[in-house]
C-alpha positions as CSV (number, residue, x, y, z in Angstrom):
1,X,-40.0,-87.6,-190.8
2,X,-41.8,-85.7,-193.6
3,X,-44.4,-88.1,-196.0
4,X,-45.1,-86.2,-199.2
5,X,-48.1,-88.1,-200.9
6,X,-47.7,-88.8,-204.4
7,X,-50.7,-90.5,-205.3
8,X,-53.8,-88.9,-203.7
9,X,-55.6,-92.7,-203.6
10,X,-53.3,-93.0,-200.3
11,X,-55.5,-90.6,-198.1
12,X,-58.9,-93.4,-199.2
13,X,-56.4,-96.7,-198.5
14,X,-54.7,-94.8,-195.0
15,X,-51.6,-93.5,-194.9
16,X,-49.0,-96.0,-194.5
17,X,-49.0,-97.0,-190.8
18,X,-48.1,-99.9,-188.8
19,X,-50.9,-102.4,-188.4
20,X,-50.2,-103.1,-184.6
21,X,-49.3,-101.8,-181.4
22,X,-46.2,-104.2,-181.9
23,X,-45.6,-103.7,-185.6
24,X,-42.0,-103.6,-186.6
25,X,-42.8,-102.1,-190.2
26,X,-45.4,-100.1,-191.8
27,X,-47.0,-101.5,-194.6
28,X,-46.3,-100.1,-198.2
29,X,-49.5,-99.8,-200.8
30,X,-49.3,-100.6,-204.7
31,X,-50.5,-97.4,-206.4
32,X,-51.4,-98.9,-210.1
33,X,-54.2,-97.9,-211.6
34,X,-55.5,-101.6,-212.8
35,X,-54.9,-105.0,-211.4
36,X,-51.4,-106.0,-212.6
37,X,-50.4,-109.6,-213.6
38,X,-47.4,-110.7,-212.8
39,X,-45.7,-113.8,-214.5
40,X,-43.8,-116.5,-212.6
41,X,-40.3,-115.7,-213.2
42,X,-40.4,-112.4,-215.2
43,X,-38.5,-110.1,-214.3
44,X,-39.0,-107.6,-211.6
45,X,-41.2,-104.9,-212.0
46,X,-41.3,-101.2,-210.5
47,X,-44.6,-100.6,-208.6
48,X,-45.0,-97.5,-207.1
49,X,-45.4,-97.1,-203.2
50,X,-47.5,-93.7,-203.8
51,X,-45.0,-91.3,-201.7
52,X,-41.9,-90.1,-201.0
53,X,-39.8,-89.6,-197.5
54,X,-37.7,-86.5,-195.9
55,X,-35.9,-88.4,-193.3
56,X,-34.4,-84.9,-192.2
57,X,-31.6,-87.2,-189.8
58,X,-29.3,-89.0,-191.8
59,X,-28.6,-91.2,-188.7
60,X,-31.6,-93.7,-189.8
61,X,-32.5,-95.2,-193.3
62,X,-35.3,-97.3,-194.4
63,X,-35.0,-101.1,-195.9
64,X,-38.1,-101.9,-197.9
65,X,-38.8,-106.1,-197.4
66,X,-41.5,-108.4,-198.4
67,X,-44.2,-108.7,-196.6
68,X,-44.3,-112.5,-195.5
69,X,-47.7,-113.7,-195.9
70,X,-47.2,-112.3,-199.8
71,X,-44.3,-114.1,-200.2
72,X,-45.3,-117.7,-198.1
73,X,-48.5,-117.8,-199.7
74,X,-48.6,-116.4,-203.1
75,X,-44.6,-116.0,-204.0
76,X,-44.8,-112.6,-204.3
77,X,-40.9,-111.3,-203.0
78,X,-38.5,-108.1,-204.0
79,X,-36.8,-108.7,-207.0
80,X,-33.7,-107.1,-205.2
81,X,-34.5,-109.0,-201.9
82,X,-33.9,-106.1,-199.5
83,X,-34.5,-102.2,-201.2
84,X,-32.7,-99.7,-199.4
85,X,-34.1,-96.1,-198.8
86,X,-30.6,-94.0,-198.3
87,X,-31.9,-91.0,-195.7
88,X,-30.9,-88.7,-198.4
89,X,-33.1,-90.1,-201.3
90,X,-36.1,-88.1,-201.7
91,X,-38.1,-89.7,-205.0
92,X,-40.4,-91.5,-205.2
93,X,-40.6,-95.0,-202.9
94,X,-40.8,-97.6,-205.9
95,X,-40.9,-101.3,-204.9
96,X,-39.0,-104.0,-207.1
97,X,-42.2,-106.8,-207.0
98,X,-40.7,-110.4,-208.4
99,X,-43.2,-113.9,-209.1
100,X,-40.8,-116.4,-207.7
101,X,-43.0,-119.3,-208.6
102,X,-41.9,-121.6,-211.0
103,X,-41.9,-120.9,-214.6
104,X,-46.0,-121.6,-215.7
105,X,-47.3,-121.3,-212.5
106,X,-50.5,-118.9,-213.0
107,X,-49.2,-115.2,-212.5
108,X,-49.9,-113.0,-209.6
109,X,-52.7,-110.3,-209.8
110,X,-51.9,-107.2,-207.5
111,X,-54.7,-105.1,-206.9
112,X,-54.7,-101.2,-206.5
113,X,-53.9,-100.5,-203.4
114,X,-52.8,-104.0,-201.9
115,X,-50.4,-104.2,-199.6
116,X,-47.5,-105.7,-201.2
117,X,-44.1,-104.7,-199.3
118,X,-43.1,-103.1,-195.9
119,X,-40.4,-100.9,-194.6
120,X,-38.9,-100.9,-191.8
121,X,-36.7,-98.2,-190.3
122,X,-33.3,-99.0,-188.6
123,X,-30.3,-97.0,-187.5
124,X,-27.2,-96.3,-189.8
125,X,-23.6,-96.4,-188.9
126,X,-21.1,-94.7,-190.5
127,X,-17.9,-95.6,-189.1
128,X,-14.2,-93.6,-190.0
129,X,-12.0,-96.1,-191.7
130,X,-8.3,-96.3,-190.9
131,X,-5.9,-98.6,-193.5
132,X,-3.8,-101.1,-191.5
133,X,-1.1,-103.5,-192.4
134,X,-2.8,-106.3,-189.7
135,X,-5.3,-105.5,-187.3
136,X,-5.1,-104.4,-183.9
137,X,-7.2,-107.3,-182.4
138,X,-7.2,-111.0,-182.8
139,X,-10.6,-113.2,-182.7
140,X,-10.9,-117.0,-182.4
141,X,-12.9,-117.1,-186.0
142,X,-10.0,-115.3,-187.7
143,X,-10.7,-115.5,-191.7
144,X,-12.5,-118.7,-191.4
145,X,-16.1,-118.2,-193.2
146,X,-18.7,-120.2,-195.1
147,X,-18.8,-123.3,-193.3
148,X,-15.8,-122.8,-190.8
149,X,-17.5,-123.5,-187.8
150,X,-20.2,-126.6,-189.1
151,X,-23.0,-126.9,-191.4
């Protein structure tokens, strides 16, 4: 995979990387140029990640997520809850941010270059389709959904 760095701050901060040996993710950077408040329940905001990606196999795509302790501890979350990277998007990584705390809770100040999201790479499957009058196998769930089988 090619990085192409967008904001030259990332070669101080490190190059997004994953933080240990058994790190699932790698850890996305906020590339403002001053701390940035956010309110509780404003709406989302676009915070750049500082690169962009050339998956160069469209077999994989990356799904941008919150990074836990921000959102346990401070309420910091995606205001899309899940970002997708589609291995054929080459912009700029941007990074919805969202205050979920109640409304007049004190806002949330993001420094340059926090941490504030991760993304995690996972494969993509892309099956052919074929339109049927009734499918070809039966299961014991059938239709039943939300709630079918208990709380």
């Amino acid at each position: 995979m090619e990085v192409r760095i967008l904001d030259p701050r990332i070669h101080e901060w490190g190059l997004p990387d994953y933080q240990t040996a058994g790190s699932a993710a790698i850890d996305l950077f906020a590339c403002i140029d001053a701390p940035l408040n956010i309110a509780a329940q404003a709406p989302a905001m676009l915070i750049s990640a500082g690169i962009a990606l050339s998956f160069d196999d469209f077999s994989f795509a990356g799904l941008v997520l919150p990074r836990s302790g921000q959102g346990h501890k401070r309420g910091l979350v995606l205001g899309n809850s899940t970002g997708l990277i589609d291995p054929d998007y080459t912009g700029e990584i941007l990074i919805s941010t969202w205050n979920r705390n109640p409304a007049g809770c004190d806002p949330i100040t993001i420094q340059p270059g926090e941490r504030i999201a991760q993304m995690i790479f996972v494969p993509v499957l892309r099956p052919a389709f074929t339109v049927v009058d009734g499918f070809s196998r039966a299961t014991a769930r059938a239709a039943g959904g939300f709630g079918s089988t208990g709380a």
